[in-house]
Backbone as a chain_set.jsonl record, in Angstrom:
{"seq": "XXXXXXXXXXXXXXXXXXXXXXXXXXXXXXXXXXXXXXXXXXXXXXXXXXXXXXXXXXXXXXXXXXXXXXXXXXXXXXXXXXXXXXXXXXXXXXXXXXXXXXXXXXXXXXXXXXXXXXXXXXXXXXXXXXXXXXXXXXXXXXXXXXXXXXXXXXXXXXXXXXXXXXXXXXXXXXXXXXXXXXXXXXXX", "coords": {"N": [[9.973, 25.169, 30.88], [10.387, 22.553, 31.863], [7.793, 22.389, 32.891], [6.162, 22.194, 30.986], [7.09, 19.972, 29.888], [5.689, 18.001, 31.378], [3.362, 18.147, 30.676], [2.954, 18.375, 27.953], [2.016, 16.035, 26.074], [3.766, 16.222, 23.601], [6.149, 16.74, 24.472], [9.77, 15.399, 24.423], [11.957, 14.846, 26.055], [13.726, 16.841, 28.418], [16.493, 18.304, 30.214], [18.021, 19.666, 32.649], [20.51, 20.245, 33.436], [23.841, 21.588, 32.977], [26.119, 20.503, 32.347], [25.018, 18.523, 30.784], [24.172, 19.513, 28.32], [25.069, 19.139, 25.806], [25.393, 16.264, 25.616], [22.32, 15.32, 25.479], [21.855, 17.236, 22.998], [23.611, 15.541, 21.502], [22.007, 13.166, 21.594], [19.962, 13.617, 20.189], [20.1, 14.247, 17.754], [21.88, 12.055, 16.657], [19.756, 9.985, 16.943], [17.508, 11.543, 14.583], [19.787, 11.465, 12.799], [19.594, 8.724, 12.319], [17.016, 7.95, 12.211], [15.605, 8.896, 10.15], [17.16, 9.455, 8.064], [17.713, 7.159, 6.312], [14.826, 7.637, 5.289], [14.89, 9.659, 3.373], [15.254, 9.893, 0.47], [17.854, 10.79, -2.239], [17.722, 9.663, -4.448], [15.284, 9.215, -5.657], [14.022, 11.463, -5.636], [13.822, 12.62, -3.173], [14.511, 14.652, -1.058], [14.429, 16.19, 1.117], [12.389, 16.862, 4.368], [10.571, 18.117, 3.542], [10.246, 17.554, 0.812], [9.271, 14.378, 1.117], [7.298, 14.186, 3.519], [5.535, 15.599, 1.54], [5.41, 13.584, -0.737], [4.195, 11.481, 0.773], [1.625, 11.836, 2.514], [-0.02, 10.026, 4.333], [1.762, 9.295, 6.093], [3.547, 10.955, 7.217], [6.868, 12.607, 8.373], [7.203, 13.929, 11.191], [8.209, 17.241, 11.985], [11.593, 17.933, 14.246], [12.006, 19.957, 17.292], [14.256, 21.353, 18.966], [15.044, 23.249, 21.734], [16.282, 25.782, 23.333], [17.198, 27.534, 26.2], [18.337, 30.522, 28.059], [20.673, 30.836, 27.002], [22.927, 32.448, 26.783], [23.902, 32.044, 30.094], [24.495, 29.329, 29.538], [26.783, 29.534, 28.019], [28.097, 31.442, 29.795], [29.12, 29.131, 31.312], [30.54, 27.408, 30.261], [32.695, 28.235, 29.355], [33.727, 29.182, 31.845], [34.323, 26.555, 32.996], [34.615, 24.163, 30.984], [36.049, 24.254, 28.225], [36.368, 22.613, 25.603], [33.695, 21.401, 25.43], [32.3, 23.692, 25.324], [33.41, 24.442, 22.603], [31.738, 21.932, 21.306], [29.305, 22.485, 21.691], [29.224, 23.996, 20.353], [29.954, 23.251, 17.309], [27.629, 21.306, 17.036], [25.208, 23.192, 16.948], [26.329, 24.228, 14.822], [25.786, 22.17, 12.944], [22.779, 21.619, 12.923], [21.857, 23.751, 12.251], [22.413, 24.147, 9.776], [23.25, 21.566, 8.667], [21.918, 19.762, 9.738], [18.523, 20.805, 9.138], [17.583, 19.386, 6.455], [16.422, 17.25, 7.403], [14.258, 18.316, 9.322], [14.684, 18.689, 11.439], [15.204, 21.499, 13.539], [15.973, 24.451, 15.756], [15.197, 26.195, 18.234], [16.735, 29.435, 19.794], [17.141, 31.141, 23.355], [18.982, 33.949, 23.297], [18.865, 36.084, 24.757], [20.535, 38.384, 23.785], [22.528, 39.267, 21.317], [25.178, 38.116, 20.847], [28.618, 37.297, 19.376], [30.07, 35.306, 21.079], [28.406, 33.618, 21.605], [26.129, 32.918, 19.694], [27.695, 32.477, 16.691], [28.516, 34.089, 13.859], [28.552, 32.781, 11.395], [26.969, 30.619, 11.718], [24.438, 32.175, 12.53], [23.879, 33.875, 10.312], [22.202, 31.467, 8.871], [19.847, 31.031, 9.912], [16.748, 31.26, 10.222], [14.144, 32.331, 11.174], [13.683, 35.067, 13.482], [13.244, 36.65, 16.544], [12.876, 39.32, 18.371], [12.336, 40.78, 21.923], [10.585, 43.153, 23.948], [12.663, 45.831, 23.724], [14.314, 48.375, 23.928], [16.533, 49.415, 22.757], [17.554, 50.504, 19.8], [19.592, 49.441, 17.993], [19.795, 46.955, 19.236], [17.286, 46.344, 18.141], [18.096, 45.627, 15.426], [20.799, 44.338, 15.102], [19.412, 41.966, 15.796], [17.317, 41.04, 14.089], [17.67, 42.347, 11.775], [16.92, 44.827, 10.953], [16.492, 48.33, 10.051], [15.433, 51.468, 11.999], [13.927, 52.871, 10.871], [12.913, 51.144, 9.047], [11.579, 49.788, 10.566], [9.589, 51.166, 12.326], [8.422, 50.757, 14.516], [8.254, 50.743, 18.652], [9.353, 48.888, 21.1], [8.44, 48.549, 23.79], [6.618, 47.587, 25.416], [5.685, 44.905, 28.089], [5.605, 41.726, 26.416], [5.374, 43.317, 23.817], [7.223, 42.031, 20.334], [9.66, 41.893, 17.571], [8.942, 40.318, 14.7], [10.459, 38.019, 12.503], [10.37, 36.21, 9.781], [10.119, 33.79, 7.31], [7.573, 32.523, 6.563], [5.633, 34.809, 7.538], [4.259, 37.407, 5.903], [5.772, 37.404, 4.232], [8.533, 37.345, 4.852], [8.999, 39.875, 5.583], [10.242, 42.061, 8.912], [7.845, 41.98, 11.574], [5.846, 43.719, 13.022], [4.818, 42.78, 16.777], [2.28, 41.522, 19.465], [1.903, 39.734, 22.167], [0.489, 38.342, 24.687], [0.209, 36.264, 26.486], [1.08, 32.615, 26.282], [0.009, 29.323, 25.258], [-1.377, 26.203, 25.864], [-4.232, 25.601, 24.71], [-7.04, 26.759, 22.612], [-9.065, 27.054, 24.441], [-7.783, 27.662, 27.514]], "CA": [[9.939, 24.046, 29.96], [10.066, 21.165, 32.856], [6.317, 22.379, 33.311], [5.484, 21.859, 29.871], [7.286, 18.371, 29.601], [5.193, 17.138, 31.954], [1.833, 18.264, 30.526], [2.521, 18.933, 26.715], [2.99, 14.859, 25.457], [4.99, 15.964, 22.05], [8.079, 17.132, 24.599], [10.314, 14.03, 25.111], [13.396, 15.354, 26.702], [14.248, 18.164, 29.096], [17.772, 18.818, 30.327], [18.252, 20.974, 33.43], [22.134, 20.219, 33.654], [24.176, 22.536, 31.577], [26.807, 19.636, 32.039], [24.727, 17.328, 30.034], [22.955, 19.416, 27.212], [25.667, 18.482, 24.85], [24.933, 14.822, 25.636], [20.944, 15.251, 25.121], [21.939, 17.136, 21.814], [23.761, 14.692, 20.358], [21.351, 11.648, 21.291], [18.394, 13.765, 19.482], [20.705, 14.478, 16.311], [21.752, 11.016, 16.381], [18.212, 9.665, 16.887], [17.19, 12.208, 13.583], [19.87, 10.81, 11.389], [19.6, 7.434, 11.515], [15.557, 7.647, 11.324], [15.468, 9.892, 9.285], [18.286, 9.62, 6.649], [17.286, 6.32, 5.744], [13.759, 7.68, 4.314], [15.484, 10.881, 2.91], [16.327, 9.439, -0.621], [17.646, 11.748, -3.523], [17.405, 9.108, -6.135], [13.601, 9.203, -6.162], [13.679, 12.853, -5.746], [13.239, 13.013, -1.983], [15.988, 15.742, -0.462], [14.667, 16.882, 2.38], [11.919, 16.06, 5.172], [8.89, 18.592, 2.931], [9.684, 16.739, -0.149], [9.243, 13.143, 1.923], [5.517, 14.669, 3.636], [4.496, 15.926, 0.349], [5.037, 12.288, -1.123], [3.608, 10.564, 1.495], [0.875, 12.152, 3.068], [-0.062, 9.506, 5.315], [3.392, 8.676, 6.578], [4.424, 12.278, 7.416], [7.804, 12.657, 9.41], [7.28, 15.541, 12.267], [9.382, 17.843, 12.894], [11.739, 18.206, 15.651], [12.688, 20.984, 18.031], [15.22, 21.619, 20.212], [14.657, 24.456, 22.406], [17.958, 26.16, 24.162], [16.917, 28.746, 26.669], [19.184, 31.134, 28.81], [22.348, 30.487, 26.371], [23.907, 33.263, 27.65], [24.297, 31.619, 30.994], [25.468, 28.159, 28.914], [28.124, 29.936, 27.083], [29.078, 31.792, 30.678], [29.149, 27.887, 32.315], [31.472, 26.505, 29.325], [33.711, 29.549, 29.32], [34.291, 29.056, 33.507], [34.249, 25.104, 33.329], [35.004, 23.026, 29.691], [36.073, 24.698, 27.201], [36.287, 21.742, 25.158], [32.158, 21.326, 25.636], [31.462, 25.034, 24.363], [33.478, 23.579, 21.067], [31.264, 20.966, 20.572], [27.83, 22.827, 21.902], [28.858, 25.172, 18.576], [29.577, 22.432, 16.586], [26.374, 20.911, 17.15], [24.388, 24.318, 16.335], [26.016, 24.439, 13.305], [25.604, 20.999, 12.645], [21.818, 21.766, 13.679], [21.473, 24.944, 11.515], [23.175, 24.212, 8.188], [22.938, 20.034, 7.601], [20.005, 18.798, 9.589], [17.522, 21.181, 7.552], [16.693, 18.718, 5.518], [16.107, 16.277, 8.203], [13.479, 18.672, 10.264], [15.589, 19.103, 12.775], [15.254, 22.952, 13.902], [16.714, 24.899, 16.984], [14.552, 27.956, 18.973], [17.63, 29.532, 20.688], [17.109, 32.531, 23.535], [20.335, 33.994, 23.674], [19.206, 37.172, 25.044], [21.528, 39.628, 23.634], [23.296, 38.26, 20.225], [26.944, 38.513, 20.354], [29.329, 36.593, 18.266], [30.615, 34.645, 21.17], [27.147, 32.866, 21.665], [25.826, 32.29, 18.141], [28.874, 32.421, 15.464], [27.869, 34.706, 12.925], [28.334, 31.94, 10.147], [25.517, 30.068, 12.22], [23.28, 33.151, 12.633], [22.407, 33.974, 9.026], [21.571, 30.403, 8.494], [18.616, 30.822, 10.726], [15.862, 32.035, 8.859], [13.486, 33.113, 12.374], [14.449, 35.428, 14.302], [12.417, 37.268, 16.976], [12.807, 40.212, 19.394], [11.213, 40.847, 22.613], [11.021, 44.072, 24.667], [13.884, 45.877, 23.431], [14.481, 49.745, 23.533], [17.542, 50.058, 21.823], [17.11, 50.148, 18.241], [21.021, 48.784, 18.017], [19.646, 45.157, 19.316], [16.235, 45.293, 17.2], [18.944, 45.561, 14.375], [21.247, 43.408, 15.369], [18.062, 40.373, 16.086], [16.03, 41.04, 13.439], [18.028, 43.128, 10.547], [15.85, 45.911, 10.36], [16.773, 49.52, 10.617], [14.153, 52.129, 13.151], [13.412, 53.174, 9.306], [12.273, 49.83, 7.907], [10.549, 48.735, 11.299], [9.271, 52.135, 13.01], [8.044, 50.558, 16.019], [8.45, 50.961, 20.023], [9.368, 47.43, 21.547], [8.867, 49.207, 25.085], [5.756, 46.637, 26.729], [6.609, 43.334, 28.184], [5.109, 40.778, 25.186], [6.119, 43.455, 22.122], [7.913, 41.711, 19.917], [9.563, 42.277, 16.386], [9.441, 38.72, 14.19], [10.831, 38.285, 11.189], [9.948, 34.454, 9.51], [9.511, 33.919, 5.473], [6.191, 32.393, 6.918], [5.004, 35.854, 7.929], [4.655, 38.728, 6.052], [6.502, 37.621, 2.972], [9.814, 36.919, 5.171], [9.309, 41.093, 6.105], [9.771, 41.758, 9.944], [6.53, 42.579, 11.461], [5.2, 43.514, 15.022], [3.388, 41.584, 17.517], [2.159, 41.454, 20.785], [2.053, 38.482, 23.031], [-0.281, 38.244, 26.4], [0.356, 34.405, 26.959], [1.356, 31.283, 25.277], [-1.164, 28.718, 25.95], [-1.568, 24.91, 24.768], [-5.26, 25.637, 23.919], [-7.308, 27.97, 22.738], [-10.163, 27.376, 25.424], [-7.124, 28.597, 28.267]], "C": [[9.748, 22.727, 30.688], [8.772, 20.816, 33.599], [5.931, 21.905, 32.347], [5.409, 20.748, 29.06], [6.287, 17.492, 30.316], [3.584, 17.698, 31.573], [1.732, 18.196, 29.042], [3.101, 17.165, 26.509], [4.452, 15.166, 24.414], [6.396, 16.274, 22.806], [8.591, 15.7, 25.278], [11.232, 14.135, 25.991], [13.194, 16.651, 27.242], [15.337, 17.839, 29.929], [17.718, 20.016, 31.327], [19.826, 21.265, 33.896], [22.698, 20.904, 32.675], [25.446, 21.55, 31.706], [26.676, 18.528, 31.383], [24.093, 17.976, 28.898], [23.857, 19.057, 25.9], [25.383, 16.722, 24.38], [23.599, 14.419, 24.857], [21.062, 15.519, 23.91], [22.273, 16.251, 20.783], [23.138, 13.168, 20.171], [20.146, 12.144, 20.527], [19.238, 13.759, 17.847], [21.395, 12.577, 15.685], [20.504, 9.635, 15.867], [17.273, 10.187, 15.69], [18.402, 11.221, 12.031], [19.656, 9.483, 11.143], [17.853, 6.95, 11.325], [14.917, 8.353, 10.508], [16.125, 9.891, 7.932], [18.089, 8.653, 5.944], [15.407, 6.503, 4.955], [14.078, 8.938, 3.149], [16.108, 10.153, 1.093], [16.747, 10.043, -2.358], [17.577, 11.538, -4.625], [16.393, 9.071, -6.752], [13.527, 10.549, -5.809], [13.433, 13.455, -4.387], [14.692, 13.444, -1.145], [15.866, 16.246, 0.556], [12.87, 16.192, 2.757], [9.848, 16.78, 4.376], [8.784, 17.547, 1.142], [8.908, 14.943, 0.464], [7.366, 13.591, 2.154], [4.567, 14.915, 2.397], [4.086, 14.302, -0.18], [4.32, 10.643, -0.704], [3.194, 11.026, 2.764], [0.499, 11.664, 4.453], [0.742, 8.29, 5.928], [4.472, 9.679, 6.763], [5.233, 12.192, 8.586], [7.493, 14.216, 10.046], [8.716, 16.326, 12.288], [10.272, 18.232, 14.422], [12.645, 19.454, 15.913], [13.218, 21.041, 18.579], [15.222, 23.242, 20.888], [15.812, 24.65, 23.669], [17.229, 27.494, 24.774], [17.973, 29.201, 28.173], [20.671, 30.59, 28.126], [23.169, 31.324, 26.871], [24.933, 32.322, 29.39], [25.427, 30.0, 31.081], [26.926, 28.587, 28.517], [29.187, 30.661, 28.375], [29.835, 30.0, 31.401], [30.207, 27.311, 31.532], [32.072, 27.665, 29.532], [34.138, 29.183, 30.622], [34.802, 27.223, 33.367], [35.02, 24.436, 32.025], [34.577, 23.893, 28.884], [35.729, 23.993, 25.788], [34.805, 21.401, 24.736], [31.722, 22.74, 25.002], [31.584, 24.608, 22.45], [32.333, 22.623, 20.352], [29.668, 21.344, 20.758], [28.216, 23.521, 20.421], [29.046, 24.46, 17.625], [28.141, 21.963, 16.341], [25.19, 22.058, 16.757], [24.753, 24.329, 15.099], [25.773, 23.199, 12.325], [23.744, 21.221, 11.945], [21.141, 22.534, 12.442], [21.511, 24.869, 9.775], [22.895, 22.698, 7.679], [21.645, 19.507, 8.26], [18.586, 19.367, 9.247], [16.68, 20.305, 7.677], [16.032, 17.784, 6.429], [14.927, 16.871, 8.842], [13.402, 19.146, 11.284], [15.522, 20.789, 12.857], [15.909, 23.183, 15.369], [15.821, 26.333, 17.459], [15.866, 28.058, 20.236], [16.801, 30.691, 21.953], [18.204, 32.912, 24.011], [20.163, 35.714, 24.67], [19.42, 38.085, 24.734], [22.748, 38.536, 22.924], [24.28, 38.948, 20.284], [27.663, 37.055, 20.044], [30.234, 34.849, 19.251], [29.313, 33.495, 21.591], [26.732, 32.47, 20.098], [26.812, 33.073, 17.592], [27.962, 32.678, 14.21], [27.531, 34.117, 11.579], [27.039, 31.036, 10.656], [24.348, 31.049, 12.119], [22.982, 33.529, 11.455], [22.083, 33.091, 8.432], [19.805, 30.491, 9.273], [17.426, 31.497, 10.273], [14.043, 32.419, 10.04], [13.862, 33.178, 12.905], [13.134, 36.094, 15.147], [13.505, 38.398, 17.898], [11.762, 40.88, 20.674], [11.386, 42.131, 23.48], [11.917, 44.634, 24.454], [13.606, 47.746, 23.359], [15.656, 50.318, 22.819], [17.538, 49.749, 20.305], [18.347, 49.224, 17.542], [20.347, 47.178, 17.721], [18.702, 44.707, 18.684], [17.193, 44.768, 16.038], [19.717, 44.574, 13.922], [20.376, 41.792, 15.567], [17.734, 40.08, 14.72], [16.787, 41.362, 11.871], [16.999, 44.013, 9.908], [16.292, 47.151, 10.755], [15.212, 50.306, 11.205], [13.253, 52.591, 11.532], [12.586, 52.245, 8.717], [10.894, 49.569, 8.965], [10.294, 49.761, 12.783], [8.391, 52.321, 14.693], [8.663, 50.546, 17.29], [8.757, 49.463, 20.855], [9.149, 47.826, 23.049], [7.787, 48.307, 26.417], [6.04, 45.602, 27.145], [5.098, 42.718, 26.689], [5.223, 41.926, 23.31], [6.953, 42.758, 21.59], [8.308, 42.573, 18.128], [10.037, 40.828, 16.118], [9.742, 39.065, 13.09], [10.773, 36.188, 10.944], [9.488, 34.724, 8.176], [7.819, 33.535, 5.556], [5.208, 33.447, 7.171], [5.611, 37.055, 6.83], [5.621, 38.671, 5.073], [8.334, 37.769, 3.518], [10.136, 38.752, 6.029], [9.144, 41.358, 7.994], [8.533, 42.69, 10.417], [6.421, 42.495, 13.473], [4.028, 42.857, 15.304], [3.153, 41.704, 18.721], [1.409, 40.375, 20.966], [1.494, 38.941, 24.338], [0.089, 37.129, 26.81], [0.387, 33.627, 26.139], [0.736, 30.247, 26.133], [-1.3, 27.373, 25.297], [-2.645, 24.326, 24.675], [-6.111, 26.884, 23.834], [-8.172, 28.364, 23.394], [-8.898, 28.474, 27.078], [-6.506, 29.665, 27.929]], "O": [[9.026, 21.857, 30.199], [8.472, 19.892, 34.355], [5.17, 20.963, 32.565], [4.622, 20.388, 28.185], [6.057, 16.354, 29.907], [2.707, 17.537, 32.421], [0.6, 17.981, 28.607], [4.285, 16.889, 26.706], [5.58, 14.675, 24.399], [7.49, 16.185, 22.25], [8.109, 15.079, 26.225], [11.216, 13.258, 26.854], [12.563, 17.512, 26.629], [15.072, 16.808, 30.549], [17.432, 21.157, 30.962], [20.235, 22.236, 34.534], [22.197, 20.909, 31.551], [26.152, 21.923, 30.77], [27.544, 17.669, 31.224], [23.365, 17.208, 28.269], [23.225, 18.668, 24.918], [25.238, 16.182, 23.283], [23.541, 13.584, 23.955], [20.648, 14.633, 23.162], [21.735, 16.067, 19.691], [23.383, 12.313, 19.32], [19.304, 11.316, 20.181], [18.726, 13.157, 16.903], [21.306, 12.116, 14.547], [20.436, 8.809, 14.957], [16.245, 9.526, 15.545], [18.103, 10.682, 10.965], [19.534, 9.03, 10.005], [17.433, 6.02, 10.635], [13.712, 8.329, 10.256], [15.612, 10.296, 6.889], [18.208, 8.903, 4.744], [14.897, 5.635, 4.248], [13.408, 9.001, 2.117], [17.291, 10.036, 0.776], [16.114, 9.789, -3.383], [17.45, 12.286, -5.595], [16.268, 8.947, -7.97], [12.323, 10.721, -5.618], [12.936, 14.577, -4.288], [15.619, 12.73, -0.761], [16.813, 16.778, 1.135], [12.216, 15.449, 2.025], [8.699, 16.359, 4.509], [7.811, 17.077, 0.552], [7.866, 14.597, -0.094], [6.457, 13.414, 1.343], [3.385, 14.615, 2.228], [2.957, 13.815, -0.123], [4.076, 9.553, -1.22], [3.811, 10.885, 3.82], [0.563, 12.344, 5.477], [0.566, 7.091, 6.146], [5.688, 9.565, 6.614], [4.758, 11.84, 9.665], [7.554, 15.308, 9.483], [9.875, 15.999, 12.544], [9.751, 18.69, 15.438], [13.574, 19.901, 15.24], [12.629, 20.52, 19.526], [15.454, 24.243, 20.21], [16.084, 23.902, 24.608], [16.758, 28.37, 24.048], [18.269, 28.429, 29.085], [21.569, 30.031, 28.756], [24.188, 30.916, 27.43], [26.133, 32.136, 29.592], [26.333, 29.609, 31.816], [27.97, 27.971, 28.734], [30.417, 30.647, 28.336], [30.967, 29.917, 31.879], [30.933, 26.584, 32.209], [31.377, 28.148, 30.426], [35.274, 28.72, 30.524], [35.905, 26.95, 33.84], [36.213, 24.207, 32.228], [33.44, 24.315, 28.674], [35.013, 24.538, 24.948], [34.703, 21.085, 23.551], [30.793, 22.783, 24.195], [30.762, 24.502, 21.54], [32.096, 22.581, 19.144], [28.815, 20.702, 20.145], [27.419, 23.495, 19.483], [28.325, 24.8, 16.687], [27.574, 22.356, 15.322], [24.196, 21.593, 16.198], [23.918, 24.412, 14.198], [25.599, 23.31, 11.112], [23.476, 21.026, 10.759], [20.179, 22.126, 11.792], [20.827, 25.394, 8.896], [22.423, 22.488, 6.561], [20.66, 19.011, 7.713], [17.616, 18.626, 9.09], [15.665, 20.149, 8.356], [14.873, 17.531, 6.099], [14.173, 15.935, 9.11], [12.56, 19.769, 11.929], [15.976, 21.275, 11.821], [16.307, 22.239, 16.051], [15.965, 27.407, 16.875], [16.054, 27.291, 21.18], [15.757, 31.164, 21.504], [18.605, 32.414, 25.063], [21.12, 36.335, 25.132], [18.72, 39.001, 25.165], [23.453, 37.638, 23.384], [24.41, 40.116, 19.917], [27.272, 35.956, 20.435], [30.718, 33.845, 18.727], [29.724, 32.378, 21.907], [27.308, 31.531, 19.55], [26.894, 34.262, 17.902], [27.095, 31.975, 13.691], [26.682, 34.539, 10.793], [26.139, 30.821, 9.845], [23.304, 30.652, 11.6], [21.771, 33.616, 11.254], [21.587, 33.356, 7.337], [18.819, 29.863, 8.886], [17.628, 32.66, 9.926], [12.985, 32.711, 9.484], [14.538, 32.29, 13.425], [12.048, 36.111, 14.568], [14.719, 38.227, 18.013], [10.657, 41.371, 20.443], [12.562, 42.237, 23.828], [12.759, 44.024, 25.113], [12.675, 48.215, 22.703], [15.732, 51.466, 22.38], [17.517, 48.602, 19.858], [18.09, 48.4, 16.664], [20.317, 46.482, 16.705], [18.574, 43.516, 18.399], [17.112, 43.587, 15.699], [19.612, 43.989, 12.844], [20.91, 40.69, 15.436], [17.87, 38.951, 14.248], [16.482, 40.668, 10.901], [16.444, 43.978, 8.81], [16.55, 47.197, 11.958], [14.102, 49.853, 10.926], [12.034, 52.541, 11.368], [11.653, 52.53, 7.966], [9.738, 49.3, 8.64], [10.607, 49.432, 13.927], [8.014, 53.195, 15.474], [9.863, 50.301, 17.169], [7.649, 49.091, 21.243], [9.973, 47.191, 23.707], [7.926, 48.28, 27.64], [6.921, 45.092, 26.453], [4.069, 43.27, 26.299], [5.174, 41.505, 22.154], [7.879, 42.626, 22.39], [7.63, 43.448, 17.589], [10.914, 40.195, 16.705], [9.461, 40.151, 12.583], [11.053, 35.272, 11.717], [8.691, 35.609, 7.864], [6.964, 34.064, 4.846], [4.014, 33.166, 7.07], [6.751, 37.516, 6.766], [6.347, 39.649, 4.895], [9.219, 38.19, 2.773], [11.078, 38.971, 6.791], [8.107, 40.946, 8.513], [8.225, 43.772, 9.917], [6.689, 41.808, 14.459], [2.978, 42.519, 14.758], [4.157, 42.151, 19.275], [0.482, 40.01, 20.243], [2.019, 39.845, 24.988], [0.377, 37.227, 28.003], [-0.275, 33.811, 25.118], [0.829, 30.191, 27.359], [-1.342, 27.408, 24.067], [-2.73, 23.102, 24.572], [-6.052, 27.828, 24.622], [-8.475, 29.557, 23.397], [-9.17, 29.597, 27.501], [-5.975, 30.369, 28.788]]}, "num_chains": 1, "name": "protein.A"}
């Protein structure tokens, strides 16, 4: 990601301290509500950041991402170090997940291997994409994705298989994919 800040303009922030990503989170969530909440207005009918774009085409608010990768290793670093700081990294997800929505605000986690003490299961079925990558145990497509070997009869066994699941795809059903490279055009 500290390759892609420095070549892709739209990334503003990257964070290689796991003693500061609480900090970075809460200056982007801060930075979202107060430019954001002030165009958000539910008296004229505008509730969230697609009604806002729809009504004003050319004056569309972007969406923003926050991109958390190797959580596992976050959640080992707050567990050894500040406890206090894991509190408020899960605050902030569910903050993230459940009220800023409407704002645009999204989260791509990779946790790895979902257990309860990394994403809090009241956070995780707020999240409405999920993926899986490489995976041979049918347990963890299950657990990722919510699909039994029945529903979603595929092999996750190459590096770039995945199983996605996204209401955007596929009518919200999860669906396989394979991945060679992620690329920021389509001439490379």
């Amino acid at each position: 990601y500290r390759y892609m800040s420095e070549h892709v303009p739209h990334i503003k922030y990257f964070c290689g301290d796991m003693s500061k990503i609480n900090e970075g989170i809460s200056r982007v969530l801060d930075y979202a509500e107060k430019s954001r909440a002030k165009l958000l207005d539910a008296s004229s009918g505008i509730i969230n950041i697609k009604d806002y774009n729809k009504k004003n085409p050319n004056n569309k608010i972007p969406y923003m991402y926050i991109v958390i990768d190797e959580i596992m290793s976050l959640m080992d670093y707050y567990a050894l170090n500040d406890k206090e700081e894991q509190v408020k990294f899960k605050n902030s997800l569910s903050t993230i997940v459940s009220r800023m929505r409407y704002a645009g605000v999204r989260v791509i986690l990779f946790p790895h291997r979902i257990v309860d003490n990394v994403i809090p299961k009241n956070i995780y079925t707020l999240i409405s994409s999920r993926a899986v990558v490489r995976q041979l145990n049918p347990d963890e497509i299950k657990n990722a994705v919510g699909v039994t070997s029945k529903e979603f009869p595929y092999s996750l066994v190459n590096k770039g298989d995945m199983a996605i699941k996204t209401k955007d795809i596929s009518g919200g059903k999860t669906v396989f994919c394979h991945a060679e490279v992620l690329s920021s055009s389509n001439e490379s």
